[in-house]
C-alpha positions in Angstrom: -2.9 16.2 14.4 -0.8 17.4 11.8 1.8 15.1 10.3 5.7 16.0 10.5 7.2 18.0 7.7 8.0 15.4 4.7 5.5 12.6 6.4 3.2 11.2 4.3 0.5 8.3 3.7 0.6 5.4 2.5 -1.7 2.6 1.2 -0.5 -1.1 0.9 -1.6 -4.4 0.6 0.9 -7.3 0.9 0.1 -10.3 -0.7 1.9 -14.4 -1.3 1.7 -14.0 -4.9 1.9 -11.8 -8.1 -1.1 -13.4 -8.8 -3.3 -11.8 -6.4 -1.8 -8.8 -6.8 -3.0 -8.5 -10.3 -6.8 -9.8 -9.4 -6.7 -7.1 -6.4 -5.5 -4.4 -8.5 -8.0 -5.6 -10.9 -10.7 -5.5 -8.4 -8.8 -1.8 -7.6 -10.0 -0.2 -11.1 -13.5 -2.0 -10.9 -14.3 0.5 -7.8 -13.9 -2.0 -4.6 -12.4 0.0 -1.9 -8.8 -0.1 -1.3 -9.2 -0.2 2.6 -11.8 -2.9 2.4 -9.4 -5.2 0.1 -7.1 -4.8 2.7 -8.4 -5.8 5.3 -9.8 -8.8 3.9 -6.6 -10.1 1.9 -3.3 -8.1 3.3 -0.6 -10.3 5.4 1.3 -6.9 6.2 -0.2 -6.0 9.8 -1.6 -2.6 8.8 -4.3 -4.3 6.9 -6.5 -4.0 10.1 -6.4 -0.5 9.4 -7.4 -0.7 5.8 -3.7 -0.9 4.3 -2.9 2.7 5.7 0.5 3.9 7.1 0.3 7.7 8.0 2.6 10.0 9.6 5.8 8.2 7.8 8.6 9.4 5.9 10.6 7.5 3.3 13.7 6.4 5.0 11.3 5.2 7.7 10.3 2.1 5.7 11.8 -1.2 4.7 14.0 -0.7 1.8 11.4 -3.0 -0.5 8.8 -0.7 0.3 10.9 2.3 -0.5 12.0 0.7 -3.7 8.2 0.1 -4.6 7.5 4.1 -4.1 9.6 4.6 -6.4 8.1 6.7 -9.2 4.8 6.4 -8.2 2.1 9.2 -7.8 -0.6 10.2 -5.9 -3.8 7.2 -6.1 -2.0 4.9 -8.6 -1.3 1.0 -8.2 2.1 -0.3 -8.3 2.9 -4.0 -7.8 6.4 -4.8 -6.6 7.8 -8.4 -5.8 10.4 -9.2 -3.4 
């Protein structure tokens, strides 16, 4: 099914602490899969589908998520705090 004009997708894993954030994005650039991390360490309850929102546009998500998005591309990392 195709997804509506301007939806996209979107990968997350939520974590308690800047700390893991830093050893999964770590773990990121080593060559673990992103959906498998999420799974096992995202609190956010798309992490039973590997992190992945699809079919979503912007204005859709919370404003800390939107925030987050800000300025970044296509397969890169970003870590955000609250």
């Amino acid at each position: 099914m195709a997804q509506p004009l301007g939806a996209l997708g979107v990968g997350l894993i939520v974590v308690r602490t800047e700390a893991e954030a830093h050893d999964l994005v770590r773990q990121l650039q080593a060559g673990e899969p992103f959906d498998e991390l999420a799974r096992r360490h995202s609190i956010d309850p798309s992490s039973g589908n590997g992190g992945y929102l699809s079919g979503i546009t912007v204005p859709q998500l919370r404003t800390e998520f939107q925030n987050a998005l800000r300025g970044v591309t296509p397969g890169q990392f970003a870590i955000r705090g609250t």
